[in-house]
Each structure stands twice: as structure tokens, then as C-alpha cells.
N, C-alpha and C positions, 0 to 999 in steps of 0.2 A: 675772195678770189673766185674767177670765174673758170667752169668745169676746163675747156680749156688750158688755160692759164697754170689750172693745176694739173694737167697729166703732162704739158711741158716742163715743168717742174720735178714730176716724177722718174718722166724719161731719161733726164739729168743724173740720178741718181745711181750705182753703181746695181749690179745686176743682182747682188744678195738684198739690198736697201729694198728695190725694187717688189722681190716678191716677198718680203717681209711686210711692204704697201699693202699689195693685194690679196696676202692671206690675212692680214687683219681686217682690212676689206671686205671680205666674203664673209668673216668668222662674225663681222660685225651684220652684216645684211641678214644671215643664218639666224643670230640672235633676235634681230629684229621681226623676223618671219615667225621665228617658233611661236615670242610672244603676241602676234598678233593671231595667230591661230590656236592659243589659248583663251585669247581673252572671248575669242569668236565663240569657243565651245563654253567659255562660259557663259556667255550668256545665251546661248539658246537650250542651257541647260538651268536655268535660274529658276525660270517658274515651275521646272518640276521637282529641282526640290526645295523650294516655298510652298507647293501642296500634295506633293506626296509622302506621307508620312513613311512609307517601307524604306524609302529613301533619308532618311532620317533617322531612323528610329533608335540607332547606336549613339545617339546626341547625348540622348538622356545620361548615360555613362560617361561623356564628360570632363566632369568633377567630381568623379569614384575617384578614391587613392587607389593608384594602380604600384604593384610589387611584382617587381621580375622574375619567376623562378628562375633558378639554376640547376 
């Protein structure tokens, strides 16, 4: 269906229908952004910690058994 096509389609629809479209819509674009600006920091954050060990260094722990206190 062509973009068109689809917001006459939309328009058709009663007016709660409508912004139940567009807030899914948005909620869905929102989603799509955060993670592409995640995926962005990760990787220009890769090679430092691939060679920064201070940045790592709590790795080593793990596979300690960790216990909750209460």
C-alpha cells in the first residue's frame, strides 16, 4: 500500500481509531530512534572497552557466586 493510499485509509477511520494510529506511530518511530542511538554509542564505544582494561576490570567477577545481603 502506497503512503498515500494509507493515510486515506486512515482518515476514514473514526477519530479515537485515528490517534491510536498515530500514537502507535510515534511510540513506534521513538523505539526505532532510541535504538539506533544505542547501537551508535555502542560502537563508538567498542574499542575502548576492547583495550581498556579499567574499563573492564569488574569482568573478572563475573562467575563469583554472588549472595544478596538482607
Amino acid at each position: 500500500m502506497r503512503t498515500a493510499e494509507l493515510i486515506k485509509e486512515i482518515q476514514k477511520l473514526p477519530l479515537q481509531k485515528r490517534i491510536f494510529v498515530i500514537e502507535r506511530s510515534i511510540h513506534s518511530v521513538r523505539k526505532e530512534e532510541d535504538m539506533n542511538q544505542m547501537k551508535k554509542a555502542v560502537d563508538a564505544l567498542l574499542m575502548d572497552y576492547k583495550t581498556d582494561k579499567e574499563l573492564t576490570a569488574f569482568t573478572n567477577l563475573d562467575f563469583e557466586e554472588f549472595y544478596e545481603a538482607r
